[in-house]
N, C-alpha and C positions, 0 to 999 in steps of 0.2 A: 571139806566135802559138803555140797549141797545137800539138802535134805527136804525128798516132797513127797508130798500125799497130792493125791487127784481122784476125781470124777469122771469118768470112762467117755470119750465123745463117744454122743448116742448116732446110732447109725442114721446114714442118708443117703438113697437111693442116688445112682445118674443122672437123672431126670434134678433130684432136688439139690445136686451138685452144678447144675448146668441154671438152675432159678439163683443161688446162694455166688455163684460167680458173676452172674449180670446185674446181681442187687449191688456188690462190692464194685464191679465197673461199668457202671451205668452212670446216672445223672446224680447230682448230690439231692434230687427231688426223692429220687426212684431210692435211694437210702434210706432216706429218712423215714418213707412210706413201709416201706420191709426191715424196718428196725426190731419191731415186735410180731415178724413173721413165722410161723407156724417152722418154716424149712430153714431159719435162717437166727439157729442158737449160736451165741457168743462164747468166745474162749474167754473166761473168765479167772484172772488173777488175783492169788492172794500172799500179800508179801508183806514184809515191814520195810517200813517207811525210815531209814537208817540217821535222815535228816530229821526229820521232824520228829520222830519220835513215835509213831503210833505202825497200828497196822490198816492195810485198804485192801478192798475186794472192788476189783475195778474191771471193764473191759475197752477197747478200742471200739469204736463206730461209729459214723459224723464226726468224728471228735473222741475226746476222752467221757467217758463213764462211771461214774464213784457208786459204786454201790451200798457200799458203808466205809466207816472209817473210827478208829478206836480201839477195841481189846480184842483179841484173836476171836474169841468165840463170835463175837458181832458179824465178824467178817466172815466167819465160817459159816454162820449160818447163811448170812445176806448172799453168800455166794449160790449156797446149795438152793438158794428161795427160787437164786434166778434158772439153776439149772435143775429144779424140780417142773419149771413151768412147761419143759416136755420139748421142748423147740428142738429140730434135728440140727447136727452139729455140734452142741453144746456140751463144753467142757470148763472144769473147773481145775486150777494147779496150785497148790498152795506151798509155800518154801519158806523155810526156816534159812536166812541168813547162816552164810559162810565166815568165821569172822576172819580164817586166814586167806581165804581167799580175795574177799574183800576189803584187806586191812582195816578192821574193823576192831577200837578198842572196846574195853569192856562199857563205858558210858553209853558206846552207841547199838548195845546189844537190847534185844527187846528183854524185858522182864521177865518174861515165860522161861523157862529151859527148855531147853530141847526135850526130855522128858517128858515138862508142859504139852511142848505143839506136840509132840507125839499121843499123848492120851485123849488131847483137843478134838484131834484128826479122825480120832479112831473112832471119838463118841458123836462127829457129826456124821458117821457114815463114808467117812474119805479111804482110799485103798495107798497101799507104800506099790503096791504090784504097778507095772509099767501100763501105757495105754498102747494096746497091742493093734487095734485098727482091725481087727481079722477078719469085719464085713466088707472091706475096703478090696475092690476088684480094679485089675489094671485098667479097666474104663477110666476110672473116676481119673487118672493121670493124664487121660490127653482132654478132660475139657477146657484146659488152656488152649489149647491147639485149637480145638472145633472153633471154638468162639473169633480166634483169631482167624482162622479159614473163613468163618458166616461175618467179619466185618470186614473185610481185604476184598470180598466177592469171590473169593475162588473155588467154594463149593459152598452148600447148604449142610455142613457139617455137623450143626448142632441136632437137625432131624438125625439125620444119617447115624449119628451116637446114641442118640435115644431110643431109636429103634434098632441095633447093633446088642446081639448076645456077646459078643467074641470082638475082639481087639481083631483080629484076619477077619472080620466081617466088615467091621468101619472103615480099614484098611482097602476093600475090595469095592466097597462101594465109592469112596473117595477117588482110588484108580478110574474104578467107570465112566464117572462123572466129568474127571479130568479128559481124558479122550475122547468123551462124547462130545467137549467144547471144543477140543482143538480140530475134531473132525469136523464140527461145524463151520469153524473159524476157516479150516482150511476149501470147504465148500464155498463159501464165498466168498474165498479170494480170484477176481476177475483171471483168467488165463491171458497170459501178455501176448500181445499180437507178436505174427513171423517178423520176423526185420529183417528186411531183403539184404542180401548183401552188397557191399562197395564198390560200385564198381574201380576198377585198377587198370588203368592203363597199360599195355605194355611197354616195358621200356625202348627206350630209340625211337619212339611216335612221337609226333609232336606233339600231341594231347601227356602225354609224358613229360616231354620237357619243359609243357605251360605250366602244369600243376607242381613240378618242384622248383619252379621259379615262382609260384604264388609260396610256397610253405618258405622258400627262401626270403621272403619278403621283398624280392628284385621288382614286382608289379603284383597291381592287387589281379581280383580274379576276372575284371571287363576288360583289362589290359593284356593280360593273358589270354584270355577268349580269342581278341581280335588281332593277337599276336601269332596265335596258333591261323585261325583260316587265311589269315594274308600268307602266311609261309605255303598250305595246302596248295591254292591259288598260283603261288609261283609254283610250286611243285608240278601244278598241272600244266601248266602253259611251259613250263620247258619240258615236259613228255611231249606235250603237243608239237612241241620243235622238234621234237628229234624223230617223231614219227612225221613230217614233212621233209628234213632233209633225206630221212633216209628213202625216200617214196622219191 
């Protein structure tokens, strides 16, 4: 069974939760700049080192981070230095090796006992109690969301959060925002002109029988054309007969 003592993360506002996600995905400039940021304290670890032999109080950022390295207390202190400096966010975890869990012979156990790190722990001020989070409001879980919303263009969500009491507030204003685009979007889409319809011969006209001998591919559509008025033409001129013989 593992065994840890920690330093409570210190509370950070929405607002300082929405600074401390743009520092981590932003530019490796804009990192390195808010490295030692007021709003942007490091989870800082303290373990033993099972290879080498020693123990580190370290954290992630740009890169890796050694804050000390050597005998528990060094590291316990170096740890508590960095997260006494106040920075919101900052937490410290410190862990006494498993040796069954990490098949771990006795050679490769630290020299302290567990005992040791325990009494360590207690005289730097560390707690065994869990880190419970209990200023932590369902805001703070969607400024992954915002952020991704305010880089995709689909709302201005990161205001919209910040200025949001209520999770159904951010919610509400994100809906608005949404319909307000697609009622614009839908406002300037041109209305399509009428498209008259086609006209259709009726069937048994000769204008009828040009046009499914053009889809037939028998003649294209100028040989049809003058296929149809030569037949009209005869059509007439033998009316014309037959109203002469019968006169």
């Amino acid at each position: 069974m593992t065994i840890s003592y920690r330093l409570p993360t210190r509370p950070y506002s929405v607002i300082d939760a929405i600074n401390r996600m743009a520092a981590a995905t932003g530019s490796p400039r804009y990192a390195m700049l808010a490295s030692h940021a007021d709003y942007n304290g490091h989870a800082v670890s303290v373990y033993f080192n099972t290879y080498r032999g020693y123990w580190l109080a370290e954290y992630t950022w740009s890169g890796r981070n050694v804050l000390a390295q050597g005998d528990l207390g060094l590291c316990l202190r170096a740890a508590k230095q960095e997260y006494d400096r106040g920075a919101l966010g900052a937490s410290v975890t410190a862990t006494y090796p498993d040796p069954q869990a990490q098949r771990l012979s006795d050679d490769r156990m630290p020299s302290e006992t567990l005992a040791d790190f325990d009494a360590a722990c207690l005289a730097a001020g560390y707690s065994s109690e869990p880190d419970a989070c209990t200023w932590r409001t369902p805001l703070h879980d969607l400024v992954n969301d915002a952020m991704s919303y305010e880089r995709n263009g689909i709302a201005p969500a990161v205001g919209y959060l910040a200025n949001s009491a209520t999770v159904e507030e951010y919610n509400a204003k994100i809906d608005a925002h949404v319909a307000e685009r697609r009622a614009a979007m839908l406002a300037r889409t041109p209305t399509p002109a009428p498209v008259a319809p086609r006209y259709e011969p009726q069937p048994g006209t000769y204008a009828h029988t040009a046009r499914m001998v053009v889809e037939m591919g028998f003649m294209d559509g100028d040989e049809a054309d003058a296929w149809k008025d030569e037949m009209k033409d005869r059509a007439m001129e033998d009316q014309a007969d037959l109203e002469r013989e019968g006169g």
